[in-house]
C-alpha positions in Angstrom: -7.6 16.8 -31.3 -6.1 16.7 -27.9 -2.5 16.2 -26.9 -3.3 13.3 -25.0 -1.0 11.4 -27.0 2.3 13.2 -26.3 4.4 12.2 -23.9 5.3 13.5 -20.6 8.4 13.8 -20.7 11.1 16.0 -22.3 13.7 14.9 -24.7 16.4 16.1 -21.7 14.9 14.2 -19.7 14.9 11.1 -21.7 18.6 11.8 -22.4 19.2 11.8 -18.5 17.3 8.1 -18.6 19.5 7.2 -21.3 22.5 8.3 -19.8 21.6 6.8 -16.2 21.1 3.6 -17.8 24.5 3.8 -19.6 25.8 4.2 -16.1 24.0 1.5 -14.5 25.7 -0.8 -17.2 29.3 0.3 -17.2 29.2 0.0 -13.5 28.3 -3.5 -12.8 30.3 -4.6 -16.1 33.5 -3.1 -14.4 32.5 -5.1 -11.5 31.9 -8.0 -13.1 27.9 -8.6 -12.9 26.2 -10.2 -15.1 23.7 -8.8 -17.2 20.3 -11.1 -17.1 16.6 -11.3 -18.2 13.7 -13.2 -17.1 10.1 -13.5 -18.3 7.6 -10.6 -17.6 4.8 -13.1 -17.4 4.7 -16.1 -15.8 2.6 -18.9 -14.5 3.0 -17.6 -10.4 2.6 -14.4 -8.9 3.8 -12.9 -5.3 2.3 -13.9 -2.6 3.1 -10.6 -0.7 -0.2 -9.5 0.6 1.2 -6.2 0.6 1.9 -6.0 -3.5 -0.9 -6.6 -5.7 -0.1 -8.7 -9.6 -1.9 -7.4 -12.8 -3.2 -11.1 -14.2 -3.5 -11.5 -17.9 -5.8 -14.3 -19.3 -4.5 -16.1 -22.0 -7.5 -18.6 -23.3 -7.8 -20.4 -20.4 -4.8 -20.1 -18.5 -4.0 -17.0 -16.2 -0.7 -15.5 -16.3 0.7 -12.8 -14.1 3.0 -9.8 -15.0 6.1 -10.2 -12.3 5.9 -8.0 -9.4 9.8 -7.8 -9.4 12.4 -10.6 -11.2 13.2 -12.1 -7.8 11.7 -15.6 -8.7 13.4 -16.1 -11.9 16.7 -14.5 -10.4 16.8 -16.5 -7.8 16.5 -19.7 -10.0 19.6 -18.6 -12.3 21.4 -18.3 -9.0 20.5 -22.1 -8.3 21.8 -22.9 -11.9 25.4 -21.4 -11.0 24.9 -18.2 -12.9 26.9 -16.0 -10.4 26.9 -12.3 -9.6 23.7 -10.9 -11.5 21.8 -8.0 -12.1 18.7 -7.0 -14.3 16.7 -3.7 -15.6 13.3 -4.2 -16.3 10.0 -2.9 -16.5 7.8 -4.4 -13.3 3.7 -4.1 -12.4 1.6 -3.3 -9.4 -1.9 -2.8 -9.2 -3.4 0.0 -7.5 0.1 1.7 -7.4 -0.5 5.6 -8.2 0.7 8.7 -7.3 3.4 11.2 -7.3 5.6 8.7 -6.8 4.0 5.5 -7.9 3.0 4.6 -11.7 1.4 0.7 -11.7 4.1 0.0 -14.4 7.7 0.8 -13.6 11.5 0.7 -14.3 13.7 -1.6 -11.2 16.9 -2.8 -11.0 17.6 -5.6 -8.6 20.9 -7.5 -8.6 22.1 -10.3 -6.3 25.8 -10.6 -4.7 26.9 -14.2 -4.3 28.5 -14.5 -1.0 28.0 -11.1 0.2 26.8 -9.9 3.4 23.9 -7.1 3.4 26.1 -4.8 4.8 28.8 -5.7 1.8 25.5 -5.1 -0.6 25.2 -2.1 1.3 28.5 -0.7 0.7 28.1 -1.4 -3.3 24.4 0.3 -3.4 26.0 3.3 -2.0 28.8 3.4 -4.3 26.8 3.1 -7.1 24.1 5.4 -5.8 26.8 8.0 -5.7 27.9 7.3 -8.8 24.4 8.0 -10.3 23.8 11.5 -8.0 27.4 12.7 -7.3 26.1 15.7 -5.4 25.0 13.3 -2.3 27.0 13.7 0.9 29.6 10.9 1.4 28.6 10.0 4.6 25.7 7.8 4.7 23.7 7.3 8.2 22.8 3.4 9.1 20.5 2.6 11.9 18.6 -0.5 12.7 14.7 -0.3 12.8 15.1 -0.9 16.9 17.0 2.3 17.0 15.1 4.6 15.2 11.9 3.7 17.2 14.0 3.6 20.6 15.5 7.1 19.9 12.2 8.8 17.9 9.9 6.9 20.9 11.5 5.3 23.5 9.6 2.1 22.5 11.1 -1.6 21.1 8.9 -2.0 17.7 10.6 -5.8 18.3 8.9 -6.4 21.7 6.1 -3.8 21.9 2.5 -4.7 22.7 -0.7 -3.9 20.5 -1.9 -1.7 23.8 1.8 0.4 23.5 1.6 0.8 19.9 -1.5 2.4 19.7 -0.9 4.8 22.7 2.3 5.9 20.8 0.3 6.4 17.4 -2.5 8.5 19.2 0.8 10.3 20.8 2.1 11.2 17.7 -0.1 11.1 14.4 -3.2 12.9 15.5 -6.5 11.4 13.7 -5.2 8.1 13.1 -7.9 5.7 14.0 -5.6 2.5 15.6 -8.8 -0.1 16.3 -8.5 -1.9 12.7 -4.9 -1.8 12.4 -2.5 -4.5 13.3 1.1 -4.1 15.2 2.9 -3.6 11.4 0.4 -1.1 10.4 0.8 0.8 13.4 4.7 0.5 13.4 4.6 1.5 9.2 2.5 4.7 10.2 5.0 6.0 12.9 7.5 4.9 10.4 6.1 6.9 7.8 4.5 9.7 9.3 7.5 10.3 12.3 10.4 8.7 11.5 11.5 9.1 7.9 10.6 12.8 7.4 14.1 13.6 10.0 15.9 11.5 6.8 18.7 13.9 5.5 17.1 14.9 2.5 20.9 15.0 0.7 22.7 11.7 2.2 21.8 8.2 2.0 20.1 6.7 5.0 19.8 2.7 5.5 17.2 1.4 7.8 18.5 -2.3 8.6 17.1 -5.2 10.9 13.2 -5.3 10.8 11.1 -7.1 12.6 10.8 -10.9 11.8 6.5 -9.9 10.7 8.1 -7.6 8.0 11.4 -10.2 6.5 9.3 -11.0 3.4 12.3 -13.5 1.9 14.7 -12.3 4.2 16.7 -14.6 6.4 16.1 -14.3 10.0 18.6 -14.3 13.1 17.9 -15.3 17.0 18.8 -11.6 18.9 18.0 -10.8 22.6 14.2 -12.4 23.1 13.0 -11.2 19.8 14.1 -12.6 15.9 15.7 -10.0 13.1 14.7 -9.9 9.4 18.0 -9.3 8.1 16.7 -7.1 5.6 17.1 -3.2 4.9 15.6 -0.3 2.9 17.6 2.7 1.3 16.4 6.3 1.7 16.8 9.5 0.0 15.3 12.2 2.5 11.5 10.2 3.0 11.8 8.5 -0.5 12.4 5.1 -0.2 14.5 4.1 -3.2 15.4 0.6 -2.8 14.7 -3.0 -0.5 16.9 -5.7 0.3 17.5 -8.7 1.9 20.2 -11.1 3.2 18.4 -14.2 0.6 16.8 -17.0 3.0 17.7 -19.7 0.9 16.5 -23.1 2.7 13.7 -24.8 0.8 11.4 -25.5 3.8 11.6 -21.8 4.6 10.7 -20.4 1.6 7.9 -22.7 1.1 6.6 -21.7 4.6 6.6 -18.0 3.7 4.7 -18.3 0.7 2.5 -20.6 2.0 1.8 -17.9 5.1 1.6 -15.1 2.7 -1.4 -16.9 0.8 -3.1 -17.3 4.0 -2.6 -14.0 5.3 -4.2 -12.7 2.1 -7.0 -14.8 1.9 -7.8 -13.2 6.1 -7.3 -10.0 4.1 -10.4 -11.1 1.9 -7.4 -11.0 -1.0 -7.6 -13.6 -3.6 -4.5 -16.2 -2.9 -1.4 -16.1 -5.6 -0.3 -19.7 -7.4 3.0 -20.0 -5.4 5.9 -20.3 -8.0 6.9 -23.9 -7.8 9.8 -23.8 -10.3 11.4 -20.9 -7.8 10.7 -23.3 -5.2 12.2 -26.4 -6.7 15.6 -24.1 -7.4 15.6 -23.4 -3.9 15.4 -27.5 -3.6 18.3 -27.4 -6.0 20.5 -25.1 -3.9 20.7 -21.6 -4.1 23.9 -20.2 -3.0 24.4 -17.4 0.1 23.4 -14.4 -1.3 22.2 -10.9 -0.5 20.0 -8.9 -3.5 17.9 -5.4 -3.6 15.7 -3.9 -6.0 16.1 -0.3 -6.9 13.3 1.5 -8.2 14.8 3.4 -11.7 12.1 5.8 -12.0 12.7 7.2 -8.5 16.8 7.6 -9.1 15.8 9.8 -12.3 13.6 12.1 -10.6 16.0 13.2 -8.7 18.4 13.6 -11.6 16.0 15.5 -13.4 14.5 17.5 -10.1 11.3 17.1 -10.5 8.5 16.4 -8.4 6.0 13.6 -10.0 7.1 10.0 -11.6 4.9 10.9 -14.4 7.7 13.5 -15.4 10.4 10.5 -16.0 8.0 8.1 -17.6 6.9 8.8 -21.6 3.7 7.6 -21.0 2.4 6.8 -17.5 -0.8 4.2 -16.9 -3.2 6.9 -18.2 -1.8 7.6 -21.4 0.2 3.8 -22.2 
Protein backbone atom coordinates (compact mmCIF):
# COMPACT_ATOMS: atom_id res chain seq x y z
CA UNK A 1 0.00 0.00 0.00
CA UNK A 2 1.46 3.37 -0.59
CA UNK A 3 1.08 6.56 1.50
CA UNK A 4 -0.27 8.36 -1.30
CA UNK A 5 -3.21 8.99 0.65
CA UNK A 6 -1.83 10.98 3.48
CA UNK A 7 -1.71 14.35 3.52
CA UNK A 8 1.00 16.71 3.17
CA UNK A 9 0.71 18.54 5.72
CA UNK A 10 1.37 18.43 9.54
CA UNK A 11 -1.16 18.78 12.20
CA UNK A 12 1.03 22.15 13.28
CA UNK A 13 0.67 23.27 10.26
CA UNK A 14 -2.94 22.82 9.98
CA UNK A 15 -3.29 24.47 13.49
CA UNK A 16 -1.30 27.59 12.01
CA UNK A 17 -4.21 27.54 9.02
CA UNK A 18 -6.65 27.37 11.61
CA UNK A 19 -5.38 29.97 13.65
CA UNK A 20 -4.70 32.38 10.57
CA UNK A 21 -8.19 31.96 9.59
CA UNK A 22 -9.38 32.79 13.13
CA UNK A 23 -7.40 35.95 12.56
CA UNK A 24 -8.64 36.85 9.27
CA UNK A 25 -12.26 36.76 10.92
CA UNK A 26 -11.76 38.73 14.13
CA UNK A 27 -10.07 41.31 12.14
CA UNK A 28 -12.55 42.36 9.64
CA UNK A 29 -15.45 41.70 12.22
CA UNK A 30 -13.83 44.38 14.47
CA UNK A 31 -13.82 46.51 11.43
CA UNK A 32 -17.00 45.94 10.51
CA UNK A 33 -16.85 43.78 7.11
CA UNK A 34 -19.15 41.59 6.21
CA UNK A 35 -18.62 38.11 5.88
CA UNK A 36 -20.05 36.72 2.32
CA UNK A 37 -20.29 33.78 -0.05
CA UNK A 38 -20.89 33.28 -3.65
CA UNK A 39 -21.28 30.27 -5.84
CA UNK A 40 -18.10 28.24 -6.88
CA UNK A 41 -19.66 27.40 -10.22
CA UNK A 42 -21.38 29.48 -12.33
CA UNK A 43 -22.72 29.91 -15.79
CA UNK A 44 -19.60 32.64 -16.91
CA UNK A 45 -15.99 32.37 -16.56
CA UNK A 46 -13.08 35.21 -16.78
CA UNK A 47 -12.31 36.40 -19.63
CA UNK A 48 -8.64 37.22 -18.54
CA UNK A 49 -6.59 35.74 -21.20
CA UNK A 50 -4.01 35.47 -18.76
CA UNK A 51 -6.06 32.94 -16.11
CA UNK A 52 -7.36 29.87 -17.45
CA UNK A 53 -11.22 28.30 -15.80
CA UNK A 54 -11.59 24.54 -15.04
CA UNK A 55 -15.20 23.91 -16.97
CA UNK A 56 -17.41 21.30 -15.60
CA UNK A 57 -20.20 19.75 -17.82
CA UNK A 58 -23.25 19.28 -16.33
CA UNK A 59 -25.66 17.29 -19.04
CA UNK A 60 -25.59 19.69 -21.44
CA UNK A 61 -24.74 22.88 -19.94
CA UNK A 62 -21.08 23.90 -19.14
CA UNK A 63 -20.35 25.50 -15.89
CA UNK A 64 -17.11 26.98 -14.74
CA UNK A 65 -15.34 26.85 -11.34
CA UNK A 66 -14.76 30.88 -10.39
CA UNK A 67 -11.36 31.98 -11.05
CA UNK A 68 -11.77 34.49 -8.02
CA UNK A 69 -15.44 35.73 -6.37
CA UNK A 70 -15.09 39.12 -8.02
CA UNK A 71 -18.23 38.69 -10.27
CA UNK A 72 -20.63 37.69 -7.57
CA UNK A 73 -18.94 40.29 -5.10
CA UNK A 74 -19.30 42.82 -7.21
CA UNK A 75 -23.04 42.17 -7.68
CA UNK A 76 -23.77 42.18 -3.75
CA UNK A 77 -22.07 45.48 -3.84
CA UNK A 78 -24.78 46.70 -6.50
CA UNK A 79 -27.49 45.16 -4.13
CA UNK A 80 -26.31 47.62 -1.17
CA UNK A 81 -24.47 44.98 0.69
CA UNK A 82 -21.65 47.22 1.98
CA UNK A 83 -18.07 46.55 3.19
CA UNK A 84 -17.48 42.77 2.22
CA UNK A 85 -15.04 40.22 2.35
CA UNK A 86 -14.90 36.34 1.54
CA UNK A 87 -12.57 33.13 2.05
CA UNK A 88 -12.76 30.65 -0.45
CA UNK A 89 -11.35 27.98 -2.34
CA UNK A 90 -10.64 29.30 -6.19
CA UNK A 91 -9.36 27.28 -9.55
CA UNK A 92 -6.82 27.75 -12.30
CA UNK A 93 -5.85 25.53 -14.86
CA UNK A 94 -2.35 24.88 -15.61
CA UNK A 95 -1.37 26.65 -12.30
CA UNK A 96 1.58 24.39 -10.66
CA UNK A 97 4.48 24.72 -8.89
CA UNK A 98 6.23 25.64 -5.79
CA UNK A 99 4.10 28.20 -5.38
CA UNK A 100 1.02 27.49 -7.41
CA UNK A 101 -1.57 24.51 -6.73
CA UNK A 102 -4.65 24.73 -9.59
CA UNK A 103 -6.98 24.81 -6.57
CA UNK A 104 -6.42 27.37 -3.87
CA UNK A 105 -7.45 29.33 -0.67
CA UNK A 106 -8.07 33.59 -1.49
CA UNK A 107 -9.44 36.16 0.28
CA UNK A 108 -10.60 39.24 -1.46
CA UNK A 109 -12.68 41.89 0.16
CA UNK A 110 -14.00 45.18 -1.22
CA UNK A 111 -13.95 48.74 0.69
CA UNK A 112 -16.89 50.93 -0.26
CA UNK A 113 -15.73 54.37 -0.77
CA UNK A 114 -12.15 53.83 -0.26
CA UNK A 115 -9.32 54.89 -2.18
CA UNK A 116 -6.51 52.13 -3.18
CA UNK A 117 -4.19 53.80 -1.22
CA UNK A 118 -6.89 53.67 1.85
CA UNK A 119 -7.12 49.68 0.80
CA UNK A 120 -3.58 49.88 0.96
CA UNK A 121 -3.15 51.01 4.35
CA UNK A 122 -5.82 48.25 5.64
CA UNK A 123 -3.87 45.26 3.66
CA UNK A 124 -0.88 46.27 5.51
CA UNK A 125 -2.38 46.38 8.72
CA UNK A 126 -3.80 43.23 8.50
CA UNK A 127 -0.82 41.65 6.78
CA UNK A 128 1.03 42.70 9.88
CA UNK A 129 -1.30 41.39 11.95
CA UNK A 130 -1.02 37.96 10.30
CA UNK A 131 3.25 37.97 10.20
CA UNK A 132 4.14 40.37 13.17
CA UNK A 133 7.82 39.95 12.54
CA UNK A 134 7.50 42.15 9.15
CA UNK A 135 9.29 45.53 9.34
CA UNK A 136 6.75 48.42 9.82
CA UNK A 137 7.82 50.32 7.10
CA UNK A 138 6.50 49.34 3.94
CA UNK A 139 8.12 50.71 0.48
CA UNK A 140 5.44 52.02 -2.31
CA UNK A 141 6.51 52.74 -5.80
CA UNK A 142 4.63 53.11 -8.98
CA UNK A 143 5.40 50.63 -11.88
CA UNK A 144 7.03 54.02 -13.80
CA UNK A 145 9.40 54.21 -11.07
CA UNK A 146 10.71 50.96 -10.64
CA UNK A 147 11.46 50.72 -14.42
CA UNK A 148 12.84 54.42 -14.55
CA UNK A 149 15.19 53.74 -11.50
CA UNK A 150 16.12 49.67 -12.36
CA UNK A 151 16.42 50.96 -16.39
CA UNK A 152 16.16 54.34 -17.09
CA UNK A 153 13.22 53.45 -19.42
CA UNK A 154 9.17 54.66 -19.23
CA UNK A 155 7.35 51.01 -19.42
CA UNK A 156 4.20 53.71 -20.05
CA UNK A 157 5.70 55.20 -23.24
CA UNK A 158 8.43 52.68 -24.34
CA UNK A 159 8.63 51.29 -27.88
CA UNK A 160 8.61 47.53 -28.87
CA UNK A 161 12.29 48.33 -30.45
CA UNK A 162 13.35 49.76 -26.56
CA UNK A 163 11.85 47.00 -24.86
CA UNK A 164 13.60 44.40 -26.39
CA UNK A 165 17.01 46.07 -26.36
CA UNK A 166 16.50 46.37 -22.58
CA UNK A 167 15.48 42.53 -22.19
CA UNK A 168 18.59 41.35 -24.25
CA UNK A 169 20.44 44.02 -21.85
CA UNK A 170 19.37 42.37 -18.92
CA UNK A 171 17.93 38.71 -19.08
CA UNK A 172 20.44 36.93 -21.19
CA UNK A 173 18.70 34.08 -23.38
CA UNK A 174 15.46 35.57 -23.55
CA UNK A 175 14.26 35.19 -27.07
CA UNK A 176 12.12 38.92 -27.45
CA UNK A 177 10.79 38.18 -31.37
CA UNK A 178 7.28 36.40 -30.19
CA UNK A 179 6.69 38.46 -27.20
CA UNK A 180 4.58 41.51 -26.98
CA UNK A 181 5.39 44.98 -25.03
CA UNK A 182 3.57 43.29 -21.62
CA UNK A 183 5.51 40.23 -21.91
CA UNK A 184 8.63 41.92 -22.27
CA UNK A 185 7.85 44.49 -19.47
CA UNK A 186 6.45 41.18 -17.06
CA UNK A 187 9.95 39.44 -17.75
CA UNK A 188 12.14 42.52 -16.62
CA UNK A 189 9.56 42.79 -13.94
CA UNK A 190 10.07 39.40 -12.88
CA UNK A 191 13.43 38.54 -13.64
CA UNK A 192 15.07 42.32 -12.56
CA UNK A 193 12.89 44.08 -10.61
CA UNK A 194 11.23 42.18 -7.91
CA UNK A 195 14.17 40.02 -6.70
CA UNK A 196 15.69 43.77 -4.97
CA UNK A 197 12.05 43.40 -3.00
CA UNK A 198 12.99 43.40 0.86
CA UNK A 199 12.53 40.04 1.51
CA UNK A 200 11.12 41.13 5.30
CA UNK A 201 8.85 44.38 4.47
CA UNK A 202 5.90 44.80 2.47
CA UNK A 203 6.48 46.33 -0.92
CA UNK A 204 3.42 47.84 -3.13
CA UNK A 205 3.86 48.21 -6.76
CA UNK A 206 1.00 50.75 -7.76
CA UNK A 207 -0.09 52.46 -11.22
CA UNK A 208 0.32 49.98 -14.17
CA UNK A 209 0.07 50.46 -17.47
CA UNK A 210 -3.54 51.00 -18.87
CA UNK A 211 -2.62 47.15 -21.27
CA UNK A 212 -2.34 45.49 -17.64
CA UNK A 213 -5.71 47.35 -15.57
CA UNK A 214 -7.73 44.20 -15.98
CA UNK A 215 -11.05 45.76 -14.06
CA UNK A 216 -9.14 48.58 -12.78
CA UNK A 217 -10.24 52.10 -13.33
CA UNK A 218 -8.05 54.15 -15.49
CA UNK A 219 -6.79 57.88 -15.01
CA UNK A 220 -5.49 60.53 -17.85
CA UNK A 221 -1.53 61.24 -16.51
CA UNK A 222 1.17 63.05 -18.69
CA UNK A 223 0.66 61.50 -22.43
CA UNK A 224 0.08 58.08 -21.22
CA UNK A 225 -3.30 56.45 -19.11
CA UNK A 226 -2.70 54.65 -15.42
CA UNK A 227 -4.49 51.42 -14.35
CA UNK A 228 -5.04 52.39 -10.93
CA UNK A 229 -4.38 49.10 -9.80
CA UNK A 230 -1.53 47.59 -7.43
CA UNK A 231 0.12 44.26 -6.33
CA UNK A 232 1.51 43.45 -2.75
CA UNK A 233 4.92 41.82 -2.35
CA UNK A 234 6.73 39.82 0.15
CA UNK A 235 10.49 39.76 -1.08
CA UNK A 236 9.60 38.31 -4.98
CA UNK A 237 6.33 36.66 -3.79
CA UNK A 238 3.53 38.37 -4.98
CA UNK A 239 0.80 37.87 -2.30
CA UNK A 240 -2.04 39.90 -3.40
CA UNK A 241 -3.80 42.24 -6.57
CA UNK A 242 -5.99 45.04 -6.47
CA UNK A 243 -7.69 47.58 -7.99
CA UNK A 244 -9.51 50.95 -7.62
CA UNK A 245 -13.19 49.00 -9.07
CA UNK A 246 -14.06 50.58 -12.72
CA UNK A 247 -17.56 50.60 -12.13
CA UNK A 248 -19.25 52.17 -15.40
CA UNK A 249 -21.33 49.60 -17.31
CA UNK A 250 -20.06 50.52 -20.80
CA UNK A 251 -16.53 50.00 -19.49
CA UNK A 252 -16.79 46.83 -18.02
CA UNK A 253 -18.54 45.48 -21.00
CA UNK A 254 -15.69 46.74 -23.22
CA UNK A 255 -13.11 44.94 -21.21
CA UNK A 256 -14.64 41.79 -21.31
CA UNK A 257 -15.57 41.94 -24.59
CA UNK A 258 -11.59 42.88 -25.52
CA UNK A 259 -10.40 40.10 -23.28
CA UNK A 260 -12.54 37.53 -25.40
CA UNK A 261 -10.98 38.82 -28.40
CA UNK A 262 -7.56 38.91 -27.25
CA UNK A 263 -7.94 35.23 -26.32
CA UNK A 264 -9.42 34.00 -29.34
CA UNK A 265 -5.78 35.96 -31.21
CA UNK A 266 -4.15 33.84 -28.49
CA UNK A 267 -5.77 30.67 -30.28
CA UNK A 268 -7.70 30.50 -26.51
CA UNK A 269 -11.12 29.35 -26.58
CA UNK A 270 -13.47 32.71 -25.65
CA UNK A 271 -15.21 32.73 -21.99
CA UNK A 272 -19.27 33.31 -21.78
CA UNK A 273 -19.00 36.95 -20.32
CA UNK A 274 -20.96 37.06 -17.02
CA UNK A 275 -24.11 38.94 -17.91
CA UNK A 276 -25.71 39.06 -14.50
CA UNK A 277 -22.21 40.89 -13.22
CA UNK A 278 -22.73 43.02 -16.01
CA UNK A 279 -26.34 43.94 -15.43
CA UNK A 280 -25.25 44.82 -11.57
CA UNK A 281 -22.91 47.04 -12.99
CA UNK A 282 -26.09 48.52 -15.02
CA UNK A 283 -27.73 48.67 -11.60
CA UNK A 284 -25.01 50.73 -9.95
CA UNK A 285 -22.19 49.58 -8.17
CA UNK A 286 -20.85 51.91 -5.74
CA UNK A 287 -16.99 53.51 -5.64
CA UNK A 288 -15.08 50.87 -4.42
CA UNK A 289 -11.56 49.54 -4.20
CA UNK A 290 -11.06 45.44 -3.59
CA UNK A 291 -7.91 42.81 -3.65
CA UNK A 292 -7.58 39.31 -3.50
CA UNK A 293 -5.03 37.72 -1.19
CA UNK A 294 -3.82 34.45 -1.89
CA UNK A 295 -4.23 32.33 1.72
CA UNK A 296 -1.98 29.63 0.88
CA UNK A 297 0.93 32.04 0.19
CA UNK A 298 0.38 34.05 3.76
CA UNK A 299 0.64 30.44 5.55
CA UNK A 300 3.87 29.50 4.01
CA UNK A 301 5.44 31.99 5.34
CA UNK A 302 3.87 31.32 8.76
CA UNK A 303 4.86 27.95 8.65
CA UNK A 304 8.46 28.67 6.79
CA UNK A 305 8.45 26.51 4.36
CA UNK A 306 9.33 26.40 0.92
CA UNK A 307 6.43 24.64 -1.40
CA UNK A 308 2.46 25.37 -1.33
CA UNK A 309 2.11 21.76 -1.24
CA UNK A 310 3.30 21.94 2.48
CA UNK A 311 0.17 24.25 3.54
CA UNK A 312 -2.35 22.37 1.47
CA UNK A 313 -3.71 18.59 2.86
CA UNK A 314 -3.99 17.38 -0.36
CA UNK A 315 -2.65 19.28 -3.46
CA UNK A 316 -4.07 18.54 -7.27
CA UNK A 317 -2.16 15.26 -7.33
CA UNK A 318 -3.38 13.64 -4.35
CA UNK A 319 -7.30 15.55 -4.11
Amino acid sequence: MSNHWKPTTTQKTRQLRANMLHNIRSFFLENNVLEVETPALSLAGNTDPFIESITVNKGSTLRYLHTSPEYPMKRLLADGSGDIYQICKVWRAGESGSNHNPEFSMLEWYRVDYSYHQLIIEISTLLKTLLPTLNKQDSIFTYEELFMRTFNINPHSADQAELAHCVKENIKGLETSNLNKQAMLDALLTHCIEPTFNTNALTFIIDYPESQSALAQIRKEKEYSIAERFEVYLGDQELGNGYQEENSPTRNREILTLENSQRKAMGLHTVTKDENFLDAMSNGMPRSSGVAIGLDRILMIIANVKTIQEVINFPWDRA
